[in-house]
C-alpha positions as CSV (number, residue, x, y, z in Angstrom):
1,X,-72.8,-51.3,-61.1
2,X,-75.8,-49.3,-61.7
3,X,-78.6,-49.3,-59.3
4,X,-82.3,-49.6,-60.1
5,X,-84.5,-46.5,-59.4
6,X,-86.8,-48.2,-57.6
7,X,-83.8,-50.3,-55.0
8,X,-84.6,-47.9,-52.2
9,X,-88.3,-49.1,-52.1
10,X,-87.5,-52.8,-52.3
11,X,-85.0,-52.5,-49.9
12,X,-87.6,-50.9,-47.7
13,X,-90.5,-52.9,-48.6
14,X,-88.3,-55.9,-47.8
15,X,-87.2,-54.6,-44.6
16,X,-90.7,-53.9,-43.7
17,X,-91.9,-57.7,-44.5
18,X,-89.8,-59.1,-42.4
19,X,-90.6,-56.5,-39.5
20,X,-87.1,-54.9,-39.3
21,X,-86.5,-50.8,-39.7
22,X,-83.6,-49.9,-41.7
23,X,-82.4,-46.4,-41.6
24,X,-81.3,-44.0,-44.3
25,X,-77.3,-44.8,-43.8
26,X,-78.6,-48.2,-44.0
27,X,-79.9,-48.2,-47.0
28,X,-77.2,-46.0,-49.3
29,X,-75.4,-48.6,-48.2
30,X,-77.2,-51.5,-49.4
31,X,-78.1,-50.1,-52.8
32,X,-76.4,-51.7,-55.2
33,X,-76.0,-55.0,-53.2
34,X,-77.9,-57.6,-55.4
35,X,-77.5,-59.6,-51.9
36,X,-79.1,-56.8,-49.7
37,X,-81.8,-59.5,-48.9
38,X,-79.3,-61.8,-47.3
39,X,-77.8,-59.1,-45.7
40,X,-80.8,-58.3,-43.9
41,X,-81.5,-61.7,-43.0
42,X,-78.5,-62.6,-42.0
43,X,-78.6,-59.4,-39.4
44,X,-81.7,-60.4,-37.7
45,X,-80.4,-63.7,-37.0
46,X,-78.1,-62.0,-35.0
47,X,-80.9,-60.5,-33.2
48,X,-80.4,-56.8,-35.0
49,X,-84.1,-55.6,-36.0
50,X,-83.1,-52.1,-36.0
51,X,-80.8,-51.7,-38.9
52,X,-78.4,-48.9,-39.2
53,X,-75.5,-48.1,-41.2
54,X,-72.8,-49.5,-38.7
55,X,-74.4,-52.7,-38.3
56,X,-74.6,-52.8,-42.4
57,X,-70.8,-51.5,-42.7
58,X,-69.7,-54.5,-40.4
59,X,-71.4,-56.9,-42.4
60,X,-69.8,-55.7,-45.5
61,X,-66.4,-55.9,-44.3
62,X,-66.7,-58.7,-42.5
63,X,-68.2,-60.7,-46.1
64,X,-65.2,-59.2,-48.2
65,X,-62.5,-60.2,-46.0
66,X,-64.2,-63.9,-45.5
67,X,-64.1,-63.8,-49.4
68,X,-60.4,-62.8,-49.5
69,X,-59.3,-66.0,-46.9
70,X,-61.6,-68.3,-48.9
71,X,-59.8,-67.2,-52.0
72,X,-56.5,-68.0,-50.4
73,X,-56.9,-71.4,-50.3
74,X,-57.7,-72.3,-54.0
75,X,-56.8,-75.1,-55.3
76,X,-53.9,-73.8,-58.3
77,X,-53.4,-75.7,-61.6
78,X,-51.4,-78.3,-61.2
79,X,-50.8,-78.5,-65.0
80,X,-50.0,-74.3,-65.2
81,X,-46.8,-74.2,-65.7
82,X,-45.7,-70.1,-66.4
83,X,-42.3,-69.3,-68.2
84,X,-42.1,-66.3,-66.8
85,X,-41.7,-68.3,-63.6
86,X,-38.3,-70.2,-64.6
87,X,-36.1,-66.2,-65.6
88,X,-34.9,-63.8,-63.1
89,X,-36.8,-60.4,-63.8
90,X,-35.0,-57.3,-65.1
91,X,-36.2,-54.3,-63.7
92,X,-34.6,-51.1,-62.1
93,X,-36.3,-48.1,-60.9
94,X,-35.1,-44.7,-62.3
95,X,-34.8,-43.1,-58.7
96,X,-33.5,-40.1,-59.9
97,X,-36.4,-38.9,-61.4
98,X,-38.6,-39.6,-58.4
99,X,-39.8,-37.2,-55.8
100,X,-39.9,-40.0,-53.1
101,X,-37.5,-39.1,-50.3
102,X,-36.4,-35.9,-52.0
103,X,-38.9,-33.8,-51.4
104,X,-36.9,-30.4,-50.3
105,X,-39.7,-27.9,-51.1
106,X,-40.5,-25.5,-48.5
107,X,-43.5,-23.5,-50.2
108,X,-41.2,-20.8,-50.1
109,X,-41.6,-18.0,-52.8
110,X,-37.8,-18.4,-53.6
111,X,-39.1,-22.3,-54.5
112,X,-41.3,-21.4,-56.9
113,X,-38.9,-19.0,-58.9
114,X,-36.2,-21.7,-58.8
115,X,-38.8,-24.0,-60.0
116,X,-39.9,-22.1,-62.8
117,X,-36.3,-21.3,-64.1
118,X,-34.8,-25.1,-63.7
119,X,-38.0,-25.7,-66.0
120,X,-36.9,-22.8,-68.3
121,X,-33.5,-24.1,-68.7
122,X,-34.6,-28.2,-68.9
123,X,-37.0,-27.5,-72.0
124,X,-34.8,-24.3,-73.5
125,X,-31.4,-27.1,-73.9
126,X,-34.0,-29.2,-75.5
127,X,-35.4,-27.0,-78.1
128,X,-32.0,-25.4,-78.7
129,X,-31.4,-29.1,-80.2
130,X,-33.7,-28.9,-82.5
131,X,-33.1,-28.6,-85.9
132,X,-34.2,-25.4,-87.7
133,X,-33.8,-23.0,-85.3
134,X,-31.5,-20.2,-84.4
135,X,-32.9,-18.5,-81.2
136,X,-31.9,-15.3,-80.2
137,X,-31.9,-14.3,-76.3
138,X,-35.2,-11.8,-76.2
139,X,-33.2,-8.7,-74.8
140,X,-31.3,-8.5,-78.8
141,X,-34.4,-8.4,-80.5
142,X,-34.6,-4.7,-80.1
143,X,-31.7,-5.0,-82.3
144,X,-32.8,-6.5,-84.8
145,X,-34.3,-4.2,-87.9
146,X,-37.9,-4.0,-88.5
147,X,-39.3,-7.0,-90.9
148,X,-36.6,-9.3,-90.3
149,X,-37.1,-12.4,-88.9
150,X,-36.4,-14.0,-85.7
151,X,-36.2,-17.1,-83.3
152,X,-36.7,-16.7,-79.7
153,X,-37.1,-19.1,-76.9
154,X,-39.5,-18.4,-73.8
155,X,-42.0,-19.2,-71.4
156,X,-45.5,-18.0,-72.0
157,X,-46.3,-15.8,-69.1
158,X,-49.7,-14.2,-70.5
159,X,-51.6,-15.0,-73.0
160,X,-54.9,-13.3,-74.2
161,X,-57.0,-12.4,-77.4
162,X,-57.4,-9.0,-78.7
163,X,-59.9,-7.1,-80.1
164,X,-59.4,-7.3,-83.6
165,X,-59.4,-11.5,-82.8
166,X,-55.3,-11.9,-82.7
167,X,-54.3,-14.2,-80.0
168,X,-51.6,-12.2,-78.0
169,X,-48.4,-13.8,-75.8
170,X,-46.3,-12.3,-73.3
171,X,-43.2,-14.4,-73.6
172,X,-39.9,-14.3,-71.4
173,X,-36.7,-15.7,-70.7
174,X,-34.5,-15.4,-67.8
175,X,-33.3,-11.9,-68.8
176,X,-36.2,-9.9,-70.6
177,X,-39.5,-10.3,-72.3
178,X,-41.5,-9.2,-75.5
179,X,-45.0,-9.5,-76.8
180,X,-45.9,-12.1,-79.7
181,X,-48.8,-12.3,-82.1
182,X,-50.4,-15.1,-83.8
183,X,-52.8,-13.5,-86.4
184,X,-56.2,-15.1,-86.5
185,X,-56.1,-15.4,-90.7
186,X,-52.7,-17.1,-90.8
187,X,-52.7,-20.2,-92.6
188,X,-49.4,-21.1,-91.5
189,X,-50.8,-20.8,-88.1
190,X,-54.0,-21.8,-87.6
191,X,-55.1,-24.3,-84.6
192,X,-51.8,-23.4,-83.1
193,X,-53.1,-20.8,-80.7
194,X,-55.6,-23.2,-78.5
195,X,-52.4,-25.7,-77.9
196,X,-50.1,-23.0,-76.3
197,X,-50.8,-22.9,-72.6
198,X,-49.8,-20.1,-70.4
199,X,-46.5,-21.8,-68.3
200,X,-45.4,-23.6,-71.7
201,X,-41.7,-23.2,-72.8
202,X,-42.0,-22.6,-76.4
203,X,-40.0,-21.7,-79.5
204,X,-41.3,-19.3,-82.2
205,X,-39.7,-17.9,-85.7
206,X,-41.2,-14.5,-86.0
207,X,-40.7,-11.5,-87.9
208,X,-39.9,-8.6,-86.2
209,X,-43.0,-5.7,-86.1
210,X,-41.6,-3.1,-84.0
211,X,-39.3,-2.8,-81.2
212,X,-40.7,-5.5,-79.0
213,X,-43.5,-7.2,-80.9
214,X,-42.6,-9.7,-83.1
215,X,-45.6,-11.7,-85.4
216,X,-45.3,-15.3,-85.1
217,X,-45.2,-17.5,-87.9
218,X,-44.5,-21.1,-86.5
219,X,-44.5,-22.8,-83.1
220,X,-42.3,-25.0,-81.7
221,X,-42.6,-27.5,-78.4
222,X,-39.6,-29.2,-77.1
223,X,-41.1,-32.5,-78.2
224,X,-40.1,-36.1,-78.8
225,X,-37.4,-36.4,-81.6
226,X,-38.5,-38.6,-84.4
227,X,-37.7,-42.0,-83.8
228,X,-38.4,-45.8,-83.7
229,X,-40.5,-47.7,-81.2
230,X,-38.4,-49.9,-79.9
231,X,-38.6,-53.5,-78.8
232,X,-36.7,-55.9,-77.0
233,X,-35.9,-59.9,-77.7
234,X,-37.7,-61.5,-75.0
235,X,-41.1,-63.4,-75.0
236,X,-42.1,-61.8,-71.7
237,X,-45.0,-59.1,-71.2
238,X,-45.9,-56.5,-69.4
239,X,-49.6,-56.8,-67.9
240,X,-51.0,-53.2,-66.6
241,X,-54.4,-52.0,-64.7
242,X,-55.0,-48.8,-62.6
243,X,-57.7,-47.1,-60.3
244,X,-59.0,-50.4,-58.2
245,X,-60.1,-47.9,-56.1
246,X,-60.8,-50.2,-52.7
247,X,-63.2,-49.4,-50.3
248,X,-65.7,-47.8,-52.8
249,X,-68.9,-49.5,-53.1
250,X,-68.4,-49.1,-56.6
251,X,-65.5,-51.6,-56.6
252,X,-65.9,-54.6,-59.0
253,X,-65.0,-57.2,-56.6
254,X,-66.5,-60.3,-59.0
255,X,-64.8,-59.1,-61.7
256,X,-61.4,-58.1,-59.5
257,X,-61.4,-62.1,-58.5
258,X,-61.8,-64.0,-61.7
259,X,-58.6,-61.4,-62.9
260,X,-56.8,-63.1,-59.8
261,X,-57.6,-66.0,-60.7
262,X,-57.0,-65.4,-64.8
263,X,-53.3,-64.6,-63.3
264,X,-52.9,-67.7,-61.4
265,X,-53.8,-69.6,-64.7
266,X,-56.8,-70.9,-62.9
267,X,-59.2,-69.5,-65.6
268,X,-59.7,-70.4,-69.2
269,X,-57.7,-73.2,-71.4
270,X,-54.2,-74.4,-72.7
271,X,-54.1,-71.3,-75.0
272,X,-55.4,-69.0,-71.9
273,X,-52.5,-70.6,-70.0
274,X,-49.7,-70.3,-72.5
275,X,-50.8,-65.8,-72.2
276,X,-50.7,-66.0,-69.0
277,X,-47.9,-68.0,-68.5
278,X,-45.4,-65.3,-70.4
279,X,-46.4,-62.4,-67.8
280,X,-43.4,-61.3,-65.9
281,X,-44.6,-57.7,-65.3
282,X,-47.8,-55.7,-63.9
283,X,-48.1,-52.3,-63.9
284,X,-50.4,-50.6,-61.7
285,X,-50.7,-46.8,-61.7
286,X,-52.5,-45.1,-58.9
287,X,-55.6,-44.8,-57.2
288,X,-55.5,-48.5,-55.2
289,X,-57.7,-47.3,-52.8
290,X,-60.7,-44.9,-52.6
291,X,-59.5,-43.1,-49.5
292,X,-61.7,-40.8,-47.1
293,X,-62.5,-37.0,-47.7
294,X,-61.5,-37.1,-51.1
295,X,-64.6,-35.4,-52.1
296,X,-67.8,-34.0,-50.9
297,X,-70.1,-37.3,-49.3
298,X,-67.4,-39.6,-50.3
299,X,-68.4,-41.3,-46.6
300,X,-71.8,-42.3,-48.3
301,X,-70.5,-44.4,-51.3
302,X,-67.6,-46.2,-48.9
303,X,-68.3,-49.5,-48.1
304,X,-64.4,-49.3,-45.8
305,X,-64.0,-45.8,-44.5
306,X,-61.0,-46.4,-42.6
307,X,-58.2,-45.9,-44.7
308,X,-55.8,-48.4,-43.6
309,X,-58.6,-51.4,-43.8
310,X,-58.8,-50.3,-47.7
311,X,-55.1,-50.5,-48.0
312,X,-55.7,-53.6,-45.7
313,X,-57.6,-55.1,-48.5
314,X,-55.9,-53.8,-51.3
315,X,-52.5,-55.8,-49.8
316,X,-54.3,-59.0,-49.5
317,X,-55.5,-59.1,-52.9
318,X,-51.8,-58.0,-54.7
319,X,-50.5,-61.4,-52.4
320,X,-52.4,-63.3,-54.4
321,X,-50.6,-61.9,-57.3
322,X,-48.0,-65.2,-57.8
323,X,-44.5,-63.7,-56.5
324,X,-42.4,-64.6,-59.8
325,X,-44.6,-61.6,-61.4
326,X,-42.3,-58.2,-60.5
327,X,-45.5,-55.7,-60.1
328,X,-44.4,-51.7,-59.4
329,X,-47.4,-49.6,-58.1
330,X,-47.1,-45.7,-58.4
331,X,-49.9,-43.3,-56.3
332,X,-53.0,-41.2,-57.6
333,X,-55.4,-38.5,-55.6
334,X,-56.9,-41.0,-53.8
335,X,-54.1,-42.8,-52.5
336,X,-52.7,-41.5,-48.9
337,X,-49.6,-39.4,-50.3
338,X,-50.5,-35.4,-51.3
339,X,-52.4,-34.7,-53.7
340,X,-49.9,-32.1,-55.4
341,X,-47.3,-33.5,-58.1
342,X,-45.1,-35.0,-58.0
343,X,-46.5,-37.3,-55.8
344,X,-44.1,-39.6,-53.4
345,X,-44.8,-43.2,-53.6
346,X,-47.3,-44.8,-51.2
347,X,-45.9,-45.2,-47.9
348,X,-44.4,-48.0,-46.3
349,X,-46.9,-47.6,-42.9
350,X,-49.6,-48.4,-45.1
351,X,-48.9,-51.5,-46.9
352,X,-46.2,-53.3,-44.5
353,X,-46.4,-56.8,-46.1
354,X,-46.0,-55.4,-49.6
355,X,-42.8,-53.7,-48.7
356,X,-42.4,-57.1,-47.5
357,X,-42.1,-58.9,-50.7
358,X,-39.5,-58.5,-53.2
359,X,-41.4,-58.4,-56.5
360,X,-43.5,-55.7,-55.2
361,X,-42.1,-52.3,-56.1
362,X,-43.3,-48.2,-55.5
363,X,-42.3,-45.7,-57.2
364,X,-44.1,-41.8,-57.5
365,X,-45.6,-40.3,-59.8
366,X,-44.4,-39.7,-62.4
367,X,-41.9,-42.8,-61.7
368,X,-39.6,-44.1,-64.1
369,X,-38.6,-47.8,-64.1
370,X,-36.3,-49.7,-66.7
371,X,-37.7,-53.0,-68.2
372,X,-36.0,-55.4,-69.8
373,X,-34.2,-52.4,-71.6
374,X,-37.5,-50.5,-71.9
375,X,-37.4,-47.0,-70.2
376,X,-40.8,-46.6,-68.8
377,X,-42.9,-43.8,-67.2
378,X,-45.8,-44.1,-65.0
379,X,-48.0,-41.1,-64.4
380,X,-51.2,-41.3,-62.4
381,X,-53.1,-38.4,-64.6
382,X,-53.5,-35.2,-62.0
383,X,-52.5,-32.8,-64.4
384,X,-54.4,-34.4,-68.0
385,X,-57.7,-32.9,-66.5
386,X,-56.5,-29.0,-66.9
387,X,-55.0,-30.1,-69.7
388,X,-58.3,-31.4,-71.4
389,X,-60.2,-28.5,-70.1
390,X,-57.5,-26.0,-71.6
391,X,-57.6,-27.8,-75.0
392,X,-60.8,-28.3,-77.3
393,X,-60.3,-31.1,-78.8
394,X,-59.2,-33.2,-75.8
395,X,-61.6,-35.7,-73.6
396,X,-61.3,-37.8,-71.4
397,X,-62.3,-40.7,-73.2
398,X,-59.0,-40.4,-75.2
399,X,-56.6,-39.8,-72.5
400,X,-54.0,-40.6,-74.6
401,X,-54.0,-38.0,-76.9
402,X,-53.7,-35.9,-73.8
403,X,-50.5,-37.9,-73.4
404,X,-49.6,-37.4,-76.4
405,X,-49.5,-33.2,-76.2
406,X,-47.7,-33.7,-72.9
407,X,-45.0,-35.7,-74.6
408,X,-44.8,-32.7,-77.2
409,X,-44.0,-30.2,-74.7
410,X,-42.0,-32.5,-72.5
411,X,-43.8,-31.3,-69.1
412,X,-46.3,-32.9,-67.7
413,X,-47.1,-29.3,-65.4
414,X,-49.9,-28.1,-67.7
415,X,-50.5,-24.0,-66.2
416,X,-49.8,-23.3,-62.7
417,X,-53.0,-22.3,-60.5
418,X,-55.4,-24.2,-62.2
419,X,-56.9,-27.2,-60.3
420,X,-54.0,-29.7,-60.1
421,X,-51.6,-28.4,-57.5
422,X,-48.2,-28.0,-58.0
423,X,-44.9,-28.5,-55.6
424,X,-41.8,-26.2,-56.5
425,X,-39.5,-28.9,-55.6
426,X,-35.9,-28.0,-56.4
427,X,-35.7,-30.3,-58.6
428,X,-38.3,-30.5,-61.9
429,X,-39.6,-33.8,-61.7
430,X,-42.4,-32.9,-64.3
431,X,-40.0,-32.2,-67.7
432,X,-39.8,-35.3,-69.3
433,X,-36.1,-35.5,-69.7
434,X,-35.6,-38.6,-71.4
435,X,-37.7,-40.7,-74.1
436,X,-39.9,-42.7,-72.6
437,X,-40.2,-46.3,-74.5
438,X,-43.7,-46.7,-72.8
439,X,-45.9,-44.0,-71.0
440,X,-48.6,-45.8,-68.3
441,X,-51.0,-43.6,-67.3
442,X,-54.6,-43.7,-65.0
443,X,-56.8,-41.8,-63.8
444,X,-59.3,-41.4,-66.6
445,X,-61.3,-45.1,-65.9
446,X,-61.2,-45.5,-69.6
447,X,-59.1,-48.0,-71.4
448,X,-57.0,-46.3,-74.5
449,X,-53.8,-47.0,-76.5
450,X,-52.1,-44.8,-78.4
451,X,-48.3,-44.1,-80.2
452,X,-46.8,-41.3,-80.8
453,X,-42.6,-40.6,-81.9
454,X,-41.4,-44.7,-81.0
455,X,-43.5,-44.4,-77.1
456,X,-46.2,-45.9,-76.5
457,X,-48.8,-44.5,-74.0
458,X,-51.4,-47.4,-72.3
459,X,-54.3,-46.1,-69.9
460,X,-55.3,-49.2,-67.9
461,X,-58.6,-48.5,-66.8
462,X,-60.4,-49.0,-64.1
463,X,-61.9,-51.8,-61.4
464,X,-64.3,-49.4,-60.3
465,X,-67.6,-49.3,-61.9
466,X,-70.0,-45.8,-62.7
467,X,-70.2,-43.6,-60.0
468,X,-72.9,-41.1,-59.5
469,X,-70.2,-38.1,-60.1
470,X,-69.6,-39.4,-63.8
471,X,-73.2,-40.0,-64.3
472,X,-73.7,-36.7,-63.4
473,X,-70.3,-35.7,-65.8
474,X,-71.8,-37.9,-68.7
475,X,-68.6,-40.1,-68.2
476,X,-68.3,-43.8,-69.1
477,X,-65.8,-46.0,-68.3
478,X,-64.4,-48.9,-69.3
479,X,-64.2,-51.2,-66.2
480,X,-62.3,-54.6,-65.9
481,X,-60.2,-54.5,-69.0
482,X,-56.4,-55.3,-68.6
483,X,-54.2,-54.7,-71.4
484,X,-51.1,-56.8,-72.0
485,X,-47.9,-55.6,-74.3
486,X,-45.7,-57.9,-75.7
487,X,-42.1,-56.6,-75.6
488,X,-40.8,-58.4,-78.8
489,X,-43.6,-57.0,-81.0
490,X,-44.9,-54.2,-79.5
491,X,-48.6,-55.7,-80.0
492,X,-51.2,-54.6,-77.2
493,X,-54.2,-57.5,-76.6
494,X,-57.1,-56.2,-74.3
495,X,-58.3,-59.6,-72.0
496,X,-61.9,-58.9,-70.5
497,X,-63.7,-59.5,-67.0
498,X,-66.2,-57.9,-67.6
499,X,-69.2,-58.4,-70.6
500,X,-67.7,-57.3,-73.9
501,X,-69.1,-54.4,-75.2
502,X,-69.0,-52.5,-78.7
């Protein structure tokens, strides 16, 4: 919600009407309260006239959680009557691709060179597959006469541009290395230089300059072959959001609600019910809560800074969820797992009465779950930032482009060192081994849909409304929009809680 320049003085002015004194904590709190009046008043019934930010923290809490047990008691729909409620639901998680309970990484330097040549040998059988192409270990190319031409397979170790305006690689493979140029005239291959990131496993034909430089002529990634999207003969769908982000004083709680109560099939008519009604899935990927210390003066734009009251709260409104709807929640940075990838699903110590419940499932990130037939990834988004930085034509109002170049090059690790952290576990949990049927990803608070090679990629958005950082960032995202696929079809409809906007 976006707060009025001229909040702090009201509040103040207020405060001062009524004889009370309200300090500085007091106030970042109550901007952005369209109730901070009754907040106030209802404090110095209680005989507070010196208002500080614990006193206002309490109050908060204490009117969220009263909302949560009113909401408990709604009356349901009598007359809602869900399909979805009367069929088993099919779902398996794919725990072999997920980090949670196998971490085995000790941060040793031995990890990260067994890391880095499981990853060379993952995305090397994959381009070996590919059609075309005849690689050549790097070690024979000194063999190879002058002018001829070539296909190698390597991982960019360096990459740089030289004087003269060439873009220059250092590429190896598990045996030897050679240098590779991409000539800034080429036709053939222009725009290709800005997409290859140092740490990418990459095939190139080439022709042969001299002993171990080679010119390159085209590009390869291990990419997604070339196939149909594919759907499955069932009337159910799959509902998805991301990023509620609780605790933050930024969370849309009005707008959270009425989607509860959408779900129930408490909201809107027969047609309203008959959507609804067909949901047997809901995807939610990372970020539930806002979490403490994430970044600098976080503290001041919690409304919840203990972390286990936001998961607290986060677990009382996914009860309300009706339990015939299988949801599967995966982590994000601000959850309370470690911020390196792969992350390990949320633990069990901090949402006891989801574990609880059968429908509710976690998974990491990246997690893999099968629906109905449908093999499906979840990713929170760490890595898409480096990625955008690293590419031009990438922003983070179209995350899923940036999906779609991590699909290409079947590893979600975009260059090692940069700001997302990486953990050499033993095994690479990041190379996208399989074709994903559907890709759900977070992170970027915008809504976007895109398709690339039969998958589907779906950012969810957000519950969380502008924040000062992506004011600041020129950010804007698309709050309280939850997008639901329909399986048989493929067809993605966007429902609103929020005020449409163009």
């Amino acid at each position: 919600m976006q707060v009025q320049v001229d909040q702090k003085s009201e509040i103040v002015n207020y405060a001062s009407e009524k004889k009370a004194f309200v300090d500085e904590k007091a106030i970042d709190l109550l901007k952005g309260q369209k109730n901070f009046r009754e907040i106030i008043d209802t404090l110095l019934k209680e005989g507070i006239i010196f208002i500080n930010g614990e006193a206002v923290e309490k109050k908060l809490i204490k009117t969220r959680l009263d909302g949560l047990e009113t909401k408990k008691i709604t009356v349901e729909n009598k007359g809602f009557k869900p399909i979805a409620k009367e069929h088993d639901g099919k779902i398996r998680i794919l725990s072999k691709y997920d980090v949670t309970g196998q971490s085995k990484s000790e941060g040793k330097t031995e990890n990260f060179l067994h890391y880095f040549r499981r990853k060379f040998e993952l995305l090397s059988q994959i381009l070996k597959r590919r059609q075309g192409l005849s690689p050549r270990p790097i070690a024979r190319v000194k063999l190879i006469p002058k002018g001829n031409k070539v296909d190698v397979i390597g991982m960019v170790l360096r990459k740089w541009v030289t004087k003269k305006g060439h873009v220059g690689l250092e590429i190896e493979d598990l045996e030897s290395k050679c240098i590779a140029l991409i000539i800034k005239d080429d036709i053939g291959t222009k725009g290709i230089a800005e997409k290859v990131l140092v740490d990418s496993v990459i095939a190139i034909k080439a022709v042969k300059w001299n002993e171990d430089l080679l010119i390159v002529k085209e590009v390869f990634w291990p990419d997604m072959p070339v196939r149909q999207a594919k759907h499955v003969d069932t009337d159910f769908t799959i509902a998805s959001t991301s990023d509620f982000h609780m605790g933050s004083r930024f969370f849309l709680e009005k707008e959270c609600n009425y989607f509860i109560n959408w779900i129930n099939g408490r909201e809107g008519g027969a047609k309203e019910e008959e959507k609804v009604g067909k949901i047997k899935y809901l995807i939610i990927t990372g970020d539930n809560v806002d979490g403490v210390g994430i970044y600098p003066n976080q503290i001041n734009e919690l409304v919840i800074k203990d972390i286990y009251k936001q998961y607290e709260e986060f677990s009382k409104l996914i009860e309300q969820i009706p339990e015939y709807i299988e949801i599967v929640i995966c982590p994000g940075q601000h959850d309370a797992v470690r911020w390196a990838d792969p992350q390990p699903a949320v633990p069990k110590e901090y949402l006891p009465e989801l574990n609880k419940r059968k429908n509710v499932h976690f998974v990491g990130s990246p997690g893999w779950i099968d629906i109905e037939g449908l093999k499906i990834m979840m990713y929170h988004g760490g890595a898409l930032h480096d990625l955008i930085g690293s590419v031009g034509y990438l922003n983070s109002e179209h995350p899923e482009q940036a999906m779609i170049e991590v699909l290409k090059k079947r590893d979600i690790m975009s260059t090692y060192g940069m700001k997302q952290p990486y953990v050499p576990e033993r095994e690479d949990y990041l190379v996208i081994r399989e074709e994903p049927d559907l890709v759900y990803i977070g992170d970027m608070h915008h809504n976007a849909y895109g398709n690339y090679r039969g998958t589907t990629v779906i950012n969810s958005g957000t519950w969380q409304s502008r924040t000062d950082y992506q004011v600041k960032l020129g950010h804007v995202p698309t709050p309280g929009i939850v997008p639901i696929y329909e399986m048989k079809t493929g067809k993605i409809s966007e429902n609103y809680f929020v005020e449409k906007k163009d």
